[in-house]
C-alpha positions, 0 to 999 in steps of 0.5 A, spaced: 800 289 110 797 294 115 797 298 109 793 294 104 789 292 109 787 300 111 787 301 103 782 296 103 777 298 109 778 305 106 775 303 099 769 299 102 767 306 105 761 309 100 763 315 096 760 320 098 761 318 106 769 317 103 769 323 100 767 328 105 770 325 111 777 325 107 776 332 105 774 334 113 780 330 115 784 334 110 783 340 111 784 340 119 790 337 116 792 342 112 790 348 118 795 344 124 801 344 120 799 351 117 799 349 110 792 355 111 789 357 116 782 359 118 781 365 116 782 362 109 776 358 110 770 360 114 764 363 112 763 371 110 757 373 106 762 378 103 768 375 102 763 370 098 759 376 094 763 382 094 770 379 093 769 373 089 771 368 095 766 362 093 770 357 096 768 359 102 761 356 101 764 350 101 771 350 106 766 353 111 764 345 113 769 342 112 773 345 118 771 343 125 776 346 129 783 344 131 785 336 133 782 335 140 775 331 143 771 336 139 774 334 132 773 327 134 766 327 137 764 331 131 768 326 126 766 319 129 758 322 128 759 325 121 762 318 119 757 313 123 751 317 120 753 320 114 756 313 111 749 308 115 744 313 112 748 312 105 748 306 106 741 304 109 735 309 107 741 311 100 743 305 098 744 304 091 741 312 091 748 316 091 744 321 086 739 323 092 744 324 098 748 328 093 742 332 093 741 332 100 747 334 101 746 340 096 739 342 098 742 342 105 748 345 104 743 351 100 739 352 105 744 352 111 748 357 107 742 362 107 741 361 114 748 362 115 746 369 112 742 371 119 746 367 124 752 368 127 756 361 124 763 362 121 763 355 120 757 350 119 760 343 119 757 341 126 750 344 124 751 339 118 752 334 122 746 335 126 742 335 120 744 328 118 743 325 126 736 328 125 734 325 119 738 318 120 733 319 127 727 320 124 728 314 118 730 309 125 724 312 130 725 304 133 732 304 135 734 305 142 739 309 143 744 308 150 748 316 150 754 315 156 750 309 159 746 315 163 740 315 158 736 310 154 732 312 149 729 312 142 732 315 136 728 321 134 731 324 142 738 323 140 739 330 137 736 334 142 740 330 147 746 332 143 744 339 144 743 339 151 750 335 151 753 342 147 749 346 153 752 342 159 759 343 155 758 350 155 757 350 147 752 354 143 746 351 142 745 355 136 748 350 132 744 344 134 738 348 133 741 350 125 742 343 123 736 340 127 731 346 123 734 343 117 733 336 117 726 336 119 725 341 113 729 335 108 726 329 112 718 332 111 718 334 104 722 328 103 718 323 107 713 327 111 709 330 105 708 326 099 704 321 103 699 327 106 693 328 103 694 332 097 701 331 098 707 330 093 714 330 092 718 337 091 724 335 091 726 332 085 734 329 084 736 333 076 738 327 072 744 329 071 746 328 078 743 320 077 747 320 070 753 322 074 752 318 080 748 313 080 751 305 077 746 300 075 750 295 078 752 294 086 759 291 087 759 284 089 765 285 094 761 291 097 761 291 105 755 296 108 754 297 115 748 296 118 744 302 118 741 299 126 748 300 129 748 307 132 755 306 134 760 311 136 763 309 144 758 308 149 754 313 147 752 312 140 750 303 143 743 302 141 738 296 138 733 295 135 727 295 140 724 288 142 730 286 139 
């Protein structure tokens, strides 16, 4: 029972959230029982170019060190955001957040080339808190009970969480950069003056994952739920 029940709130998660935290998970999996190890996974310019490795260019983000509360941490927030952005701003728009998850991948790669990151995952999580943020400017956000504040402050108050923890703010910096380039070619510039959309989905990424028909059955999550322990609580304001 337990077990079908687990298969059927596993089922309910959207693909790309489903897919991506099973292979974060996975892996972390894979390296604690030493199955492969780090060293195996993290990103290096020149095992990727001169040595062919180009898994790295994906390993790299699925690894977000061993089991403990840094893991947690970071895999409550990719799951939370990952899985209400694909379900609010996304839904019904796989091909597009696919495409998200490609454009932002590209361009933190190439970053990665002048920044000293071996692993990118966290900074990918930042960059969809950011544009979760921007996409839910009205929600506020309860972090810990000490503080309240609107949505668009929840990355800088998790960077300087990272700071008080002694962490390297580089990473928060890396993946709030390259959300706010996706969230302003995406939302910002098509409506300025002069404006349009330069970031376009290829078709065969529509033809691949995008489905005429919603599932009947399906179960979203809200995307106004910020949820995530008392830090992610929020509401809508007025509400």
């Amino acid at each position: 029972m337990a077990y079908q029940t687990f298969r059927q709130e596993y089922l309910q998660v959207p693909p790309v959230t489903r897919a991506y935290t099973t292979a974060c998970v996975l892996t972390t999996a894979a390296v604690q029982l030493e199955l492969i190890t780090p060293f195996q996974l993290y990103f290096n310019p020149e095992l990727i170019f001169k040595h062919f490795q180009v898994w790295r260019l994906i390993t790299n983000y699925l690894f977000f060190g061993p089991v403990g509360f840094n893991f947690l941490f970071n895999m409550i927030f990719l799951y939370r955001y990952c899985r209400m952005l694909e379900e609010g701003s996304f839904r019904g728009r796989t091909a597009d957040f696919v495409f998200m998850f490609l454009f932002g991948g590209f361009l933190m790669t190439i970053f990665g080339l002048f920044v000293n990151l071996v692993f990118l995952g966290q900074a990918f999580t930042i960059m969809l808190v950011y544009v979760w943020s921007r996409r839910n400017p009205y929600v506020r956000m309860n972090f810990f009970g000490l503080l309240i504040f609107q949505a668009p402050f929840l990355p800088w108050v998790l960077m300087g969480f990272s700071l008080l923890l002694g962490n390297s703010i580089i990473v928060d910096l890396l993946g709030i950069a390259v959300g706010h380039i996706y969230f302003f070619l995406e939302d910002v510039f098509p409506n300025q003056p002069g404006g349009g959309r330069l970031l376009r989905t290829p078709s065969v990424l529509k033809a691949i994952f995008d489905t005429p028909e919603d599932d009947p059955n399906y179960n979203p999550l809200p995307e106004e739920r910020p949820g995530g322990f008392a830090w992610g609580e929020g509401q809508r304001l007025g509400g």
